[in-house]
C-alpha positions as CSV (number, residue, x, y, z in Angstrom):
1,X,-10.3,20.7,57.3
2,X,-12.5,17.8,56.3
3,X,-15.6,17.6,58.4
4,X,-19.1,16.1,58.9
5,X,-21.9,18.7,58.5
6,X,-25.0,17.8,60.5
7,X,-28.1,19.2,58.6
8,X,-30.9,18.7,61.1
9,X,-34.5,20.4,61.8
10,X,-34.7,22.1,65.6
11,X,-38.4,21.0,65.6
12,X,-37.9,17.5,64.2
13,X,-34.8,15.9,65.7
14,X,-32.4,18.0,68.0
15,X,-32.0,15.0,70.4
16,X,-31.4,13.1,67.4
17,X,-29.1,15.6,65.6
18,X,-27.2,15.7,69.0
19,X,-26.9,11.9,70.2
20,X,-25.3,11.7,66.8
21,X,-22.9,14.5,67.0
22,X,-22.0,13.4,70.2
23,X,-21.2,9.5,68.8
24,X,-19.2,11.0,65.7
25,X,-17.2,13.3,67.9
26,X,-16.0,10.6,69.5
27,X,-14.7,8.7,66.7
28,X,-13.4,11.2,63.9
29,X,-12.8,14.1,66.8
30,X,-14.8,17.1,68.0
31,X,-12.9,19.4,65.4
32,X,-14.0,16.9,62.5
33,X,-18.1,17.1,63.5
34,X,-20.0,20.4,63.0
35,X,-23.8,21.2,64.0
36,X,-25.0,25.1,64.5
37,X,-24.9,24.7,68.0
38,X,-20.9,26.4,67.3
39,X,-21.6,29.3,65.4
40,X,-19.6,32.0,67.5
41,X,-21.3,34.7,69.0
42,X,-21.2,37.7,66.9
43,X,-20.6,35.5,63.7
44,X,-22.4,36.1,60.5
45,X,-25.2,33.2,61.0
46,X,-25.6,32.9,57.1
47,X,-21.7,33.2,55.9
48,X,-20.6,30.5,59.1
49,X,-22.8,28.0,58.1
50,X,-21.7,28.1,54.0
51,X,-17.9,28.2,55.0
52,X,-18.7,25.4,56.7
53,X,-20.7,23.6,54.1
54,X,-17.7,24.5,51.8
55,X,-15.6,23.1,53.8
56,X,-17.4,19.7,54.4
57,X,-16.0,16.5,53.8
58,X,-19.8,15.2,54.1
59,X,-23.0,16.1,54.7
60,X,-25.3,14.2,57.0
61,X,-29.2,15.2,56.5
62,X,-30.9,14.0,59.6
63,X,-34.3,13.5,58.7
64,X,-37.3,12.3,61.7
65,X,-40.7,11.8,61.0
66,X,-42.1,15.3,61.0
67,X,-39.2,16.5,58.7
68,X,-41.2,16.9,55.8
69,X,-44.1,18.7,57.7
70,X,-43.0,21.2,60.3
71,X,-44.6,24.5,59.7
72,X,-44.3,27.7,60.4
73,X,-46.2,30.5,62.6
74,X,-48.7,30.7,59.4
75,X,-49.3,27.6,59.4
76,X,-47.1,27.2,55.4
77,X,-45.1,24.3,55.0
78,X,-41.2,25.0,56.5
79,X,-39.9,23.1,53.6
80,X,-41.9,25.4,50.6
81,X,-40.0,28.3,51.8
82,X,-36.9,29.6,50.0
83,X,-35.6,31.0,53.1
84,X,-35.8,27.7,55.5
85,X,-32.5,26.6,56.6
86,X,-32.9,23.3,56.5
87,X,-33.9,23.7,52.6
88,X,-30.9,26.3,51.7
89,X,-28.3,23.5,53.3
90,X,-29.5,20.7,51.5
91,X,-29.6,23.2,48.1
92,X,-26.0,24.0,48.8
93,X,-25.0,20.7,49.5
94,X,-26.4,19.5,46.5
95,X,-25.3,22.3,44.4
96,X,-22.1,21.0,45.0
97,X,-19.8,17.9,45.1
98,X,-19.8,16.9,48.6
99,X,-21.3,13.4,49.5
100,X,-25.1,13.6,50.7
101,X,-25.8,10.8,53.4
102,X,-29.7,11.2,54.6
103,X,-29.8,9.8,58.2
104,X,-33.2,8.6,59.1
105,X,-34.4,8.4,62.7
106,X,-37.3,7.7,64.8
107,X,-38.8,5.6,62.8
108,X,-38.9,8.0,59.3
109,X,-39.1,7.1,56.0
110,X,-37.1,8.5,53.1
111,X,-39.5,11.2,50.9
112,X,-40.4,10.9,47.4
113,X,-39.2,13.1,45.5
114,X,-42.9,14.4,44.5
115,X,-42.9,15.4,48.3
116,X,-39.9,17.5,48.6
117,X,-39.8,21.3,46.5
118,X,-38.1,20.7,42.7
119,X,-34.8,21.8,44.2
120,X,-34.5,19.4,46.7
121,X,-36.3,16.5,44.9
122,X,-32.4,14.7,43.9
123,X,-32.2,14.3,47.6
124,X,-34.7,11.6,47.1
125,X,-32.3,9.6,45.0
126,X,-29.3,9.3,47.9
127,X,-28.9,6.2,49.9
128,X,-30.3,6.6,53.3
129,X,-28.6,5.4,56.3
130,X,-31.0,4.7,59.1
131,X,-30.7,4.6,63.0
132,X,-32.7,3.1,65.3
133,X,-32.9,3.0,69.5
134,X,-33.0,-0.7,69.4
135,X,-29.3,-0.7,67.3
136,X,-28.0,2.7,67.9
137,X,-24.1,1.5,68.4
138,X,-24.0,-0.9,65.5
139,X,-26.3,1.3,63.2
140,X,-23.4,4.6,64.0
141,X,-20.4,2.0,63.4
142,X,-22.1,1.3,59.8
143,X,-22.3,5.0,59.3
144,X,-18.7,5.7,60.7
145,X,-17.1,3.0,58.3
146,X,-19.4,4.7,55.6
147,X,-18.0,7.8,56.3
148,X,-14.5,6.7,56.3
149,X,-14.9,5.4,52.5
150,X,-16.5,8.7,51.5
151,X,-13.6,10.7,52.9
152,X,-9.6,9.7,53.2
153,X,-9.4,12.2,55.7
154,X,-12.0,11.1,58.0
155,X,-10.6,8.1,57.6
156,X,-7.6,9.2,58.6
157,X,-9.2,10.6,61.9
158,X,-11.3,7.5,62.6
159,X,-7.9,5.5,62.6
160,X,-5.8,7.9,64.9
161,X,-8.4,7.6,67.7
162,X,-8.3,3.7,67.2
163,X,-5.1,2.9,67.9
164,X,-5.0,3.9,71.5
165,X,-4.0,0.5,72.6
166,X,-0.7,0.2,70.2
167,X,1.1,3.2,72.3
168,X,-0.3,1.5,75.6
169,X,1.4,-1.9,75.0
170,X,4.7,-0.3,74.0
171,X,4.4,1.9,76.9
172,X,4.0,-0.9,79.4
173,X,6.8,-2.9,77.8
174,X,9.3,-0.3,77.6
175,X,8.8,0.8,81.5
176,X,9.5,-2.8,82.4
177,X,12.9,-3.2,79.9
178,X,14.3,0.1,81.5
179,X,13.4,-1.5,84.8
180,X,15.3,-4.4,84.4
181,X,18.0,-2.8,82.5
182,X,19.1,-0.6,85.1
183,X,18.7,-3.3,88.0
184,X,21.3,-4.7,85.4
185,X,23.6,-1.9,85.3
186,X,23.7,-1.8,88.4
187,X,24.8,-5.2,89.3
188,X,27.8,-4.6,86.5
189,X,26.0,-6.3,83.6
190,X,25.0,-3.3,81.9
191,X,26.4,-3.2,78.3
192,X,25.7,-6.9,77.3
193,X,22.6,-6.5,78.7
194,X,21.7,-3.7,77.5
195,X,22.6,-4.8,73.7
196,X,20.1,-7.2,74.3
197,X,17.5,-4.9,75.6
198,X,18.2,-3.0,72.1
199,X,17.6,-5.8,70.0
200,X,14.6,-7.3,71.1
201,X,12.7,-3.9,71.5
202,X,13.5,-3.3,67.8
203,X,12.2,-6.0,66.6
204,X,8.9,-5.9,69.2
205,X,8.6,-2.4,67.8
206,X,9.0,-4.0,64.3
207,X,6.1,-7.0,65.3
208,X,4.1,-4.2,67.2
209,X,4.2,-1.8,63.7
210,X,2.8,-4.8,61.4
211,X,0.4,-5.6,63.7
212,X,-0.6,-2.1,64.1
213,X,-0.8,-1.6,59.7
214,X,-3.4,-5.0,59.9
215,X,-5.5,-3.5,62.9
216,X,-6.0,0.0,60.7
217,X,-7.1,-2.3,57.6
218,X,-9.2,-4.5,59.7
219,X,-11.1,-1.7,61.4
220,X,-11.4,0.2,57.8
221,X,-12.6,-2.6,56.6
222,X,-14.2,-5.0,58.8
223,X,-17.9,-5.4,60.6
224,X,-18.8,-3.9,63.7
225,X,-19.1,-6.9,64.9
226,X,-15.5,-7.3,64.0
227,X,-14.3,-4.4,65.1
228,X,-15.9,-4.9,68.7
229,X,-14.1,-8.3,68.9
230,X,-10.7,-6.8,67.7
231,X,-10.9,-3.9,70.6
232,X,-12.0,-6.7,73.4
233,X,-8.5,-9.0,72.1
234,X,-6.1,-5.5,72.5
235,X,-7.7,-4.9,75.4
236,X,-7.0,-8.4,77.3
237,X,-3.3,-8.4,76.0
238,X,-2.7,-4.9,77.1
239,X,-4.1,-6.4,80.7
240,X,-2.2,-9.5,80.3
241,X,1.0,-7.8,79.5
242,X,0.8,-5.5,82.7
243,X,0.2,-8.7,84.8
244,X,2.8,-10.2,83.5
245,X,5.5,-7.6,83.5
């Protein structure tokens, strides 16, 4: 199962790390969006977390302004120790194939890589998305097209959950043409009538199925801005359909 990973620092970002899981679930699925607030009870913490960093269709490194300096009870740098989580997920991640997005937030800046421990020092070299308060929606838009093109299968996902108005339009339209078809039947007009009914819902169904192929490209491919103004347009025909009908 392709999924976003959400590599994030308890004492750096957690209302961070879950605004944005909250935004992604929303537009790839809950099942597509990880963070280790799910680990099961019970689970092996250490084996959960690399099955699902195997699994990962991305990894997203939320990284806040005190990323680079939380420390520990002694007082030693979070980051210089082998055995920080943060560090052993973005070793793994990098270890591996799987896009690296850094997300920065609240203001942070992307390390150097003379500030991060050898091992993690290619993280410094990954494009960095950042999100701000002021831009939240548009700045998580960006990163959900981003996404998309990183992963056919969260692509896939992103599309299924934006396409809600298609079945809605043919919904309403269908209700109304078995309305007036059996108001036909029964005044005796039912099988010209009804061949009628057939053909033009098969070719609205054709019309409705090219429009729906040129919504998917423009939303894969489009602007947020774009892709706002496409959703309010569906959204007044589906309204102006049910008035008229």
């Amino acid at each position: 199962m392709a999924t976003i990973f959400i590599s994030y620092r308890r004492d750096d970002t957690p209302g961070f790390a879950g605004r944005l899981e909250d935004d992604l679930s929303e537009r790839f699925g809950d099942a597509q969006v990880f963070r280790d607030r799910e680990i099961p009870a019970g689970s092996d913490f250490a084996r959960h977390l690399e099955d699902q960093l195997r699994d990962a269709a991305v990894v997203l490194v939320v990284i806040g302004r005190h990323w680079l300096d939380v420390r520990d009870a002694e007082g030693r740098l979070r980051l210089d120790s082998p055995t920080d989580w943060v560090r052993r997920e973005v070793e793994a991640a990098l270890a591996g194939t799987t896009p690296i997005v850094p997300v920065l937030v609240g203001g942070a800046a992307m390390p150097w890589p003379d500030q991060l421990p050898d091992s993690l020092a290619p993280l410094a070299g990954r494009q960095a998305i950042s999100l701000s308060d002021q831009h939240w929606g548009d700045d998580i838009e960006t990163l959900s097209v981003q996404l998309c093109r990183l992963s056919p299968e969260l692509a896939e996902h992103f599309q299924a959950r934006h396409v809600d108005h298609r079945p809605d339009l043919l919904k309403v339209l269908r209700e109304r043409l078995d309305e007036a078809g059996r108001a036909a039947g029964g005044a005796g007009g039912g099988g010209g009538f009804g061949r009628w009914v057939a053909g033009r819902l098969g070719k609205l169904f054709g019309a409705v199925v090219t429009l729906a192929v040129l919504y998917i490209l423009v939303r894969a491919l489009g602007g947020s801005q774009l892709n706002r103004m496409l959703d309010r347009v569906i959204a007044t025909t589906v309204e102006q359909v049910r008035a008229v009908f």
